[in-house]
C-alpha positions as CSV (number, residue, x, y, z in Angstrom):
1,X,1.2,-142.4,-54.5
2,X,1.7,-144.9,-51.6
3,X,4.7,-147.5,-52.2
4,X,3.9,-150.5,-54.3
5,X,4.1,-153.6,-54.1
6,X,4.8,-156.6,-56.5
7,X,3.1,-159.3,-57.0
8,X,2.9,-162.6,-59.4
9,X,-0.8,-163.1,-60.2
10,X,-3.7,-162.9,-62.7
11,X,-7.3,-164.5,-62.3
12,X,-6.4,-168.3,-62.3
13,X,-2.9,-168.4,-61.4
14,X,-4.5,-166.5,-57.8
15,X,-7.5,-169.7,-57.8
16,X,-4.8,-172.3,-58.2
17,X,-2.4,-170.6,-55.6
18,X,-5.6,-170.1,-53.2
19,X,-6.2,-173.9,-53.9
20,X,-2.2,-174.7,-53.0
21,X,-2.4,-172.9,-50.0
22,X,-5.5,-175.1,-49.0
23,X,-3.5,-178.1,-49.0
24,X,-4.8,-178.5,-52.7
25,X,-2.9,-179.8,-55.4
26,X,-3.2,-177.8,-59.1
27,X,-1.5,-177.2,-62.4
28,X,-1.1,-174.0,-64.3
29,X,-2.1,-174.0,-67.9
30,X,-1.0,-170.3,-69.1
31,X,1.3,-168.1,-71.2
32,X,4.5,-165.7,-70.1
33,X,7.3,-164.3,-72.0
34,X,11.1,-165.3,-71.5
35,X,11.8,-162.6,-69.6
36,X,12.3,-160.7,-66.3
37,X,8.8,-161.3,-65.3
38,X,7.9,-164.2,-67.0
39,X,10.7,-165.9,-65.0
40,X,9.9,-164.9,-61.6
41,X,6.0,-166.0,-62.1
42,X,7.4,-169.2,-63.0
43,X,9.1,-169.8,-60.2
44,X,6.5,-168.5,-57.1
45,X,4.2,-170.8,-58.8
46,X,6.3,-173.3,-58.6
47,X,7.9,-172.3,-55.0
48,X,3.9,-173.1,-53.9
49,X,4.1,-176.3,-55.4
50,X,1.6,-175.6,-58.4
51,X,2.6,-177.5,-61.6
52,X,3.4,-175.5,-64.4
53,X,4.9,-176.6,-67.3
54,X,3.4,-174.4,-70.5
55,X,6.7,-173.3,-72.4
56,X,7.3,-169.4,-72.7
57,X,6.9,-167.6,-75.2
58,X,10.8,-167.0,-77.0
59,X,9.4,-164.1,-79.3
60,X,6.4,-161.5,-79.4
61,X,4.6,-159.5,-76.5
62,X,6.4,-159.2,-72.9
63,X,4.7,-161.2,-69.6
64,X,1.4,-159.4,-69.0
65,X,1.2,-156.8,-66.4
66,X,-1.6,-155.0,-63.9
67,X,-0.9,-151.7,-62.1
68,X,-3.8,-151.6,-59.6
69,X,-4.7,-148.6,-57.7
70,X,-6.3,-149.0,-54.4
71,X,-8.1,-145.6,-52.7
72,X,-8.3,-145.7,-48.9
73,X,-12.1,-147.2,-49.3
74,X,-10.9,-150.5,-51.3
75,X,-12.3,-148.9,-54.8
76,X,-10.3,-150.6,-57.5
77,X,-9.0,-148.9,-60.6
78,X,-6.8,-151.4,-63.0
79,X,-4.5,-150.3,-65.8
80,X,-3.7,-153.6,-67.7
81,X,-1.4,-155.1,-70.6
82,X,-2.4,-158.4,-71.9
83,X,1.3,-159.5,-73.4
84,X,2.0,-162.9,-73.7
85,X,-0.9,-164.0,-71.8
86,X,-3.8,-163.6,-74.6
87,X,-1.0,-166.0,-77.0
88,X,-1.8,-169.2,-75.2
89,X,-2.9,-172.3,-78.1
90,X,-4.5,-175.3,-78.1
91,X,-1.1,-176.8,-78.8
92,X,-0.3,-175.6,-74.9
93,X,-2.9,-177.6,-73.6
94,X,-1.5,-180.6,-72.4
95,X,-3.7,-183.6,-72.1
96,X,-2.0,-185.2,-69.1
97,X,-2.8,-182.9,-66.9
98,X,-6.3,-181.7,-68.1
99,X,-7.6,-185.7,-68.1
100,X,-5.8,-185.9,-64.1
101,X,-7.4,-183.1,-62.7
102,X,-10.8,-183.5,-61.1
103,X,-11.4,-179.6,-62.1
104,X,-10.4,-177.7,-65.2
105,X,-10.7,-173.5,-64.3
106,X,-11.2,-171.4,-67.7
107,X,-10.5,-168.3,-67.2
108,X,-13.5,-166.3,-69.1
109,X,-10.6,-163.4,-69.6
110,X,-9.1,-165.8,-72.2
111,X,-12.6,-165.8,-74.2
112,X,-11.8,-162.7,-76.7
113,X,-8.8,-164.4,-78.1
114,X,-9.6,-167.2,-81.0
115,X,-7.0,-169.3,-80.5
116,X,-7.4,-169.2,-76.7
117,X,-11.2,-169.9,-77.1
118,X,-9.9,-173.3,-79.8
119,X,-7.7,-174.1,-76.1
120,X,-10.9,-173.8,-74.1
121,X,-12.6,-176.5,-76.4
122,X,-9.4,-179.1,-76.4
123,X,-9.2,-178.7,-72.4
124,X,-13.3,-179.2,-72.4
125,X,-13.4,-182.1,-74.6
126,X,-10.6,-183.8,-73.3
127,X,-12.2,-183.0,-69.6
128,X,-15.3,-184.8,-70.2
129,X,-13.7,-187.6,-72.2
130,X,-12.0,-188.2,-69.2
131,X,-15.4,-188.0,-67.2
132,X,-13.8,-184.6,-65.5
133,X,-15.6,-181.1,-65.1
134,X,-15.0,-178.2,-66.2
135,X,-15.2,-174.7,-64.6
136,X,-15.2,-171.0,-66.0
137,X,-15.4,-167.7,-64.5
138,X,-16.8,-164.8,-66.7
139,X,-15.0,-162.6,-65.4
140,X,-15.6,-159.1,-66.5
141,X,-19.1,-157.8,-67.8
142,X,-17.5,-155.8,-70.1
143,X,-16.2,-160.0,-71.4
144,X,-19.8,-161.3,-71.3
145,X,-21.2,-157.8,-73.2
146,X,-18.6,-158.5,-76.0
147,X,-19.2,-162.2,-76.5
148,X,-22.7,-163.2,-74.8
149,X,-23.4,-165.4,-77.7
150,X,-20.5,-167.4,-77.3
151,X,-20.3,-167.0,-74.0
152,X,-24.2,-168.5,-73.5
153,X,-23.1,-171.6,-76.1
154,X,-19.9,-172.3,-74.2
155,X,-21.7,-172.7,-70.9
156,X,-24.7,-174.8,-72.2
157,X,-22.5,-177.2,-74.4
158,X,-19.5,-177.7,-72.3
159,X,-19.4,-176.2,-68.8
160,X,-20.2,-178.2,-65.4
161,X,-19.8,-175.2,-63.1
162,X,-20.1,-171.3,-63.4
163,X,-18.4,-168.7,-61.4
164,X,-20.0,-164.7,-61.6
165,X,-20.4,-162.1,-60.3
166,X,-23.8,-160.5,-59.5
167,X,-22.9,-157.8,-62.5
168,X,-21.9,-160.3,-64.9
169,X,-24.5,-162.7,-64.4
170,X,-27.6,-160.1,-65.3
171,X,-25.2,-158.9,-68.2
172,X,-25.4,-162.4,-69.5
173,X,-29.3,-162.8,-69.2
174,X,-29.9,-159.3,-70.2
175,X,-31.7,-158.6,-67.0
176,X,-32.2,-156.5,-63.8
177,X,-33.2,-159.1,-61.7
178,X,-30.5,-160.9,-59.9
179,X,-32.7,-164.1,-58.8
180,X,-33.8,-164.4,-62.8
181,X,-30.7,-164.9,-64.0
182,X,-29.4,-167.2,-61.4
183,X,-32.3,-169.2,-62.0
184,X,-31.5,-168.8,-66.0
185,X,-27.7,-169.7,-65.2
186,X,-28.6,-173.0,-62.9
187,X,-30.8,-175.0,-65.5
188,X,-27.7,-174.6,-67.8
189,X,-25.2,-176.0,-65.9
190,X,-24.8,-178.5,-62.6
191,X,-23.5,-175.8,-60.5
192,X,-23.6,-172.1,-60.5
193,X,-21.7,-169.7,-57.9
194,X,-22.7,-166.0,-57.9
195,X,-20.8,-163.4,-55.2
196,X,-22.6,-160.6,-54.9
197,X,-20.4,-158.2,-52.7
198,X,-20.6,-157.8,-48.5
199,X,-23.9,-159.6,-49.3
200,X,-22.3,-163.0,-49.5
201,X,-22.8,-165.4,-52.4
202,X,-25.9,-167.5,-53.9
203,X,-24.8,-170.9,-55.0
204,X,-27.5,-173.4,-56.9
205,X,-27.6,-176.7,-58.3
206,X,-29.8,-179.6,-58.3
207,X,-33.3,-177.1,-58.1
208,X,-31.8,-175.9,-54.5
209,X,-30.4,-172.2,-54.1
210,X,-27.8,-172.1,-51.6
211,X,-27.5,-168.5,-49.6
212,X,-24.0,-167.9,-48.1
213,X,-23.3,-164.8,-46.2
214,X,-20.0,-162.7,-46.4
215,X,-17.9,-162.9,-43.3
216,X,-18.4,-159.1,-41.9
217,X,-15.3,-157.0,-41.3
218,X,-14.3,-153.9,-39.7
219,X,-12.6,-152.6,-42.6
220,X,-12.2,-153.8,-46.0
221,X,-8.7,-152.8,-47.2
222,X,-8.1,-154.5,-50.7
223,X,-10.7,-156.4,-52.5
224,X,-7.9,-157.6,-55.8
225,X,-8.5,-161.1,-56.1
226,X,-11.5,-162.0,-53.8
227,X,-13.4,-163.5,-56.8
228,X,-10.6,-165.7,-57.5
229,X,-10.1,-166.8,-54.1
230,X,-13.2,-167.3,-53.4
231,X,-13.1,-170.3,-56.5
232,X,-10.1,-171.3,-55.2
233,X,-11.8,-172.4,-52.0
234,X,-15.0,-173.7,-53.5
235,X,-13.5,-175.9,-56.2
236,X,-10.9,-177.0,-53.0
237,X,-14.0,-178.0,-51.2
238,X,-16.0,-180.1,-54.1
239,X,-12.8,-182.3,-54.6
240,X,-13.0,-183.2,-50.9
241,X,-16.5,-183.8,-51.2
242,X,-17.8,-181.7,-49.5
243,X,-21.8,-180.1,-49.8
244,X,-23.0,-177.1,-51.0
245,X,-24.7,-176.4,-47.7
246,X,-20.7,-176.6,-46.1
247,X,-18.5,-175.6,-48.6
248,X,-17.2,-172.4,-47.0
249,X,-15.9,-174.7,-43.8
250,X,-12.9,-172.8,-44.0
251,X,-11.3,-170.0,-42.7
252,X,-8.3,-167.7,-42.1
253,X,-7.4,-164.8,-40.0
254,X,-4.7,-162.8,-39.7
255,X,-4.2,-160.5,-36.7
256,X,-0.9,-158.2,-36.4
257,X,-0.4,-156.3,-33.2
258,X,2.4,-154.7,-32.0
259,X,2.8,-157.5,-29.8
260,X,2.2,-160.5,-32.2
261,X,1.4,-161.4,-35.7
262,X,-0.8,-164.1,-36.1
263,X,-2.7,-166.1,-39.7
264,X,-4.5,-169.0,-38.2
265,X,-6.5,-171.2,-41.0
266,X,-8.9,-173.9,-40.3
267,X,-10.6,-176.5,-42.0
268,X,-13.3,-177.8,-39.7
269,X,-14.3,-180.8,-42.2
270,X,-10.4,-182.1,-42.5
271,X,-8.8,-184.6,-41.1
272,X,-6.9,-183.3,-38.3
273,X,-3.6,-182.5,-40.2
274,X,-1.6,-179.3,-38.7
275,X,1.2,-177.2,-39.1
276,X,2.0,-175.0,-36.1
277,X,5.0,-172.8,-35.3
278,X,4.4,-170.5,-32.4
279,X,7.4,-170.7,-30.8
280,X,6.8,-172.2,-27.8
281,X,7.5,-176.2,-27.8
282,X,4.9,-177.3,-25.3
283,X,2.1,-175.1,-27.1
284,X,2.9,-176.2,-30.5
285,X,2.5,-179.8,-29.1
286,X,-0.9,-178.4,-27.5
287,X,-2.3,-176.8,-30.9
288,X,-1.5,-180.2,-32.8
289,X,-3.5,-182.3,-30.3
290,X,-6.2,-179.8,-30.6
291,X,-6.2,-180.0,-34.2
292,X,-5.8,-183.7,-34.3
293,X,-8.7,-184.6,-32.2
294,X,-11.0,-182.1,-33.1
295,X,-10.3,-183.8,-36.5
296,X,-9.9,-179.9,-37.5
297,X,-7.4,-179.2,-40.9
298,X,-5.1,-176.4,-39.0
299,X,-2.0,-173.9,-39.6
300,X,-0.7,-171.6,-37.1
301,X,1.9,-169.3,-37.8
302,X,2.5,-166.6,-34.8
303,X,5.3,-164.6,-34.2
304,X,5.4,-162.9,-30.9
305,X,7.7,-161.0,-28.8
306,X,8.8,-164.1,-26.7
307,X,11.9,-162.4,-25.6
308,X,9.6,-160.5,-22.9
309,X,7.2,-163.2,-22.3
310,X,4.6,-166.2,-23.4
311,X,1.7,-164.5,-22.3
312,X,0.8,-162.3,-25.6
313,X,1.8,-164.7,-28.1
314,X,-0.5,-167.4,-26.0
315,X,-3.4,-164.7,-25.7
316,X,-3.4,-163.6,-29.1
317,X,-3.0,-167.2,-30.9
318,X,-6.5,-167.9,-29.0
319,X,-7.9,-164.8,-29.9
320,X,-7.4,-165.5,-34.1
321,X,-8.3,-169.5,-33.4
322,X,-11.4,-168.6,-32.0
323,X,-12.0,-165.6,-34.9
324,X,-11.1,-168.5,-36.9
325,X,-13.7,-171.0,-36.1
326,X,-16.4,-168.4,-35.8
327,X,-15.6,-167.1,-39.0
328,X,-15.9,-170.8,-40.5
329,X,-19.2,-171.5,-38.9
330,X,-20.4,-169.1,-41.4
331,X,-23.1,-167.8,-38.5
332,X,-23.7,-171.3,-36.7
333,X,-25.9,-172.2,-39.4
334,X,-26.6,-176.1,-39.7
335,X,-24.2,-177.4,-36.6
336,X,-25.2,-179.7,-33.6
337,X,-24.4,-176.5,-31.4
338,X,-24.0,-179.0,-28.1
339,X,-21.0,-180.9,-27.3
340,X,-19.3,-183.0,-24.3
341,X,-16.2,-185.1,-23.7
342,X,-14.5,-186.5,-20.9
343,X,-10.7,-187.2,-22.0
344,X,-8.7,-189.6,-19.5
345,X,-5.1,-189.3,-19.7
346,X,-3.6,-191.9,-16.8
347,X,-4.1,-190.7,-13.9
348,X,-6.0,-187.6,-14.9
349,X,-9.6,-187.0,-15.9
350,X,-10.6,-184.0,-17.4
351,X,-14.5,-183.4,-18.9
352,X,-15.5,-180.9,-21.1
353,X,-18.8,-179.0,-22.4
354,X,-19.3,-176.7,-24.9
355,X,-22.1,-174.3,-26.6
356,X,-21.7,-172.2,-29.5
357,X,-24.5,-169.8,-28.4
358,X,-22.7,-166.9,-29.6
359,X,-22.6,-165.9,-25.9
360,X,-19.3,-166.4,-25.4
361,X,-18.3,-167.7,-21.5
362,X,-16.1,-170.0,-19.6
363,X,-15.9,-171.1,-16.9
364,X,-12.6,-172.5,-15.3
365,X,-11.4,-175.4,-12.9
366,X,-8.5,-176.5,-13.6
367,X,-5.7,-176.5,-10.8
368,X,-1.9,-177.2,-11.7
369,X,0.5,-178.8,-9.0
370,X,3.2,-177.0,-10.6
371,X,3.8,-173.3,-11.9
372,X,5.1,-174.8,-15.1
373,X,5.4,-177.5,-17.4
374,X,8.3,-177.6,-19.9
375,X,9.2,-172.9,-20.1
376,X,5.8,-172.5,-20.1
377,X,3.9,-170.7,-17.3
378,X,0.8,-173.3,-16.8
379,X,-1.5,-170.0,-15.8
380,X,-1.3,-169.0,-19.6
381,X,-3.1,-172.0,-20.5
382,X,-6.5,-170.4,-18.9
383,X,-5.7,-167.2,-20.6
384,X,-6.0,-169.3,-23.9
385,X,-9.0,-170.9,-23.3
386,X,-10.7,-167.6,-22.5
387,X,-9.2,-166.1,-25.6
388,X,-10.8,-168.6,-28.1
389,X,-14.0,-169.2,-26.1
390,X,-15.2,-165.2,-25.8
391,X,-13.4,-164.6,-30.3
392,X,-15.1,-168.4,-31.0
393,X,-18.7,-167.4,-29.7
394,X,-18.5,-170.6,-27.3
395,X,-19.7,-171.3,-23.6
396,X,-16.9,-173.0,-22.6
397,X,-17.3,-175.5,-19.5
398,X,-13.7,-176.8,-18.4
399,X,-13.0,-178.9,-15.4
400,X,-10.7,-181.4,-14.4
401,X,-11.7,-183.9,-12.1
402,X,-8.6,-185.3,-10.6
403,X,-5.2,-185.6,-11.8
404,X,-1.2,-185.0,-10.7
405,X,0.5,-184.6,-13.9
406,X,0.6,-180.9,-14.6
407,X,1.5,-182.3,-18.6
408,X,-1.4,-184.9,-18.8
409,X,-4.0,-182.0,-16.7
410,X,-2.8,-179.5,-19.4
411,X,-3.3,-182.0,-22.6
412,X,-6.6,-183.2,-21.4
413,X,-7.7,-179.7,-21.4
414,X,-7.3,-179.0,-24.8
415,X,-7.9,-182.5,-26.3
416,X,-11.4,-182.4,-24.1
417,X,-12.3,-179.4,-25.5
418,X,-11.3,-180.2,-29.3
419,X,-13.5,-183.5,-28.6
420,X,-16.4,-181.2,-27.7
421,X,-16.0,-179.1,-30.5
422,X,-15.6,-181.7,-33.1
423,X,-19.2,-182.8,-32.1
424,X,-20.8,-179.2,-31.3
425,X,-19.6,-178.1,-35.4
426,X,-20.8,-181.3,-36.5
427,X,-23.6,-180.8,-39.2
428,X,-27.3,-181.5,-38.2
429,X,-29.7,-182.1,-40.5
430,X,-32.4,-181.7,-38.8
431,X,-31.6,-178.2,-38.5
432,X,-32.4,-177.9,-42.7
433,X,-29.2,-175.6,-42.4
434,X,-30.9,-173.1,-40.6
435,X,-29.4,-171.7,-36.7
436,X,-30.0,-174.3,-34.0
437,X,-31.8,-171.7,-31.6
438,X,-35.4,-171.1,-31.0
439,X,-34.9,-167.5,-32.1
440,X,-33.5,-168.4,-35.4
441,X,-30.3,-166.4,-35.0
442,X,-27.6,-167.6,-32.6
């Protein structure tokens, strides 16, 4: 058996965390021993900045535990002990933070305990007392087989939202057909999310099914926690606002090389708040205008092998941006498509167009007076913007059309084409969320 690795975790405590490392804030309602374990979920919850407060249990079971075997093609088997977890009460629900949060997650695991189901009706009634929502995930199908009943009186009386999974969904309508029970599932609540696999996910509310394709991958190494990550960034995007059609604006990629490893995420509906660390001053400085103007949410964290040269860790930081953006345009379903800028920085002038055709192109003129600005070698800063335009999908159209400044040419650049981008990413209605292309596809 391959070496192991340890992990704090469990269904909602991975949501909330997912949610944290959105830029979300969350609280943890749950149950661990005083021991060993107990103490170090404690603190990497807290270390992420997730509230949690729910006193440990001094006597009884040990902190739950999961051994999870993982075969070479991502097939899951799961050898669990429930421990302290399944002792949570009503008394542990604490008001404050169930009446503050816009969102309160059950987690359906939590529905075969009695006193755990008695903390599922205090945290729903105080939820909608408040004028809050409440969420639940079922979970398991063996969960909805066991308690369907309950389960279907639970959801009808006091759930807003419903997370499943293709499996557990027809367990709970005792049916075959997928589109059935969704339908069943969306008349008895405001919103309903079903994944169903590498097929995406089907979300519908309001009389209007949603379809969301699965990002595709070359290889899909671990699937543990997908479901609950996949909450995590729904439920992130309803308390921004944002619609159905959009909610999976969001994206992250991580790349490791022998050169470089790189985890880019981006939030193309944000606000233009970044954290970058790449290393290199004057590209930092670069990303965060980038983000800023393109009004793009966005953390870069690349380590490369700098004490060579700039050149891969410039590349490759393109390369996982424009995976990145691709990956959030969710197949350039909905968007504008077009966009142009022209960015003046004194002296300089610098225009930009761009089309995400999924024929990825660029052309190039851009001329530097100097070899350098700050360390870094001013030719890299064409090898980035060929890097994200051919990984983003984009026809990339850069020119500047005078200037002197080798720092205000460079900026311009990537500010002109962040401004292009924030417009070509745009949402369209007119489109009615389909591909802006006369074919249908882009």
């Amino acid at each position: 058996m391959a070496a192991a690795i340890e992990a704090s975790g469990g269904s909602a405590a991975n949501t909330v965390a997912g949610v944290a490392s959105f830029g979300g804030k969350g609280a943890f309602i749950g149950k661990v021993a005083d021991d060993q374990l107990g103490n170090v979920f404690r603190h990497d919850m807290k270390a992420i900045g997730c509230a949690f407060t729910t006193p440990s249990l001094a006597e009884g079971p040990a902190t739950a535990q999961s051994l999870i075997n993982v075969t070479p093609d991502a097939q899951r088997t799961m050898s669990t002990y429930l421990g302290a977890c399944v002792e949570l009460t009503s008394a542990d629900v604490d008001p404050a933070i169930i009446e503050a949060a816009r969102y309160s997650y059950l987690e359906g695991y939590l529905f075969d305990p009695p006193e755990a189901r008695r903390a599922f009706a205090k945290a729903a009634a105080l939820a909608h007392g408040a004028g809050r929502q409440i969420a639940i995930t079922l979970s398991d199908s063996f969960v909805v087989e066991r308690h369907r009943a309950g389960l279907l009186g639970f959801i009808e009386t006091q759930c807003d939202i419903v997370f499943a999974n293709a499996a557990e969904v027809c367990a709970l309508f005792e049916t075959d057909d997928f589109d059935a029970a969704v339908k069943a599932l969306s008349e008895k609540v405001t919103i309903a999310a079903v994944t169903r696999s590498e097929r995406g996910s089907v979300v519908a509310a309001g009389g209007q099914v949603h379809e969301i394709s699965a990002y595709p991958v070359e290889k899909v190494v671990d699937t543990t926690g997908a479901g609950d990550q996949y909450a995590a960034g729904f439920l992130f995007g309803l308390s921004q606002g944002r619609p159905l059609p959009v909610m999976a604006r969001t994206a992250e990629v991580v790349r490791e090389t022998k050169e470089t490893q790189i985890r880019v995420w981006i939030d193309l509906d944000g606000t233009g708040v970044s954290t970058i660390s790449t290393g290199i001053g004057f590209y930092d400085h670069m990303l965060e205008s980038f983000a800023r103007h393109g009004g793009f949410d966005l953390k870069v964290e690349t380590k490369g092998d700098l004490h060579i040269d700039m050149h891969h860790t410039v590349e490759d930081t393109g390369i996982v941006l424009g995976l990145a953006v691709n990956k959030a345009l969710d197949g350039f379903k909905g968007i504008r498509r077009f966009g142009a800028a022209y960015i003046p920085m004194d002296e300089t002038l610098t225009r930009c167009a761009i089309d995400l055709s999924n024929r990825p192109y660029l052309i190039w003129k851009v001329d530097f007076k100097r070899p350098k600005v700050g360390e870094m070698d001013t030719e890299l800063f064409k090898e980035f913007h060929h890097a994200f335009a051919m990984n983003c999908g984009a026809c990339v159209h850069l020119e500047t059309l005078y200037g002197d400044n080798t720092h205000h040419v460079a900026e311009s650049g990537f500010k002109a084409l962040a401004r292009a981008l924030r417009q070509a990413v745009e949402i369209d209605p007119k489109t009615g969320g389909l591909a802006p292309s006369t074919k249908g596809v882009l």
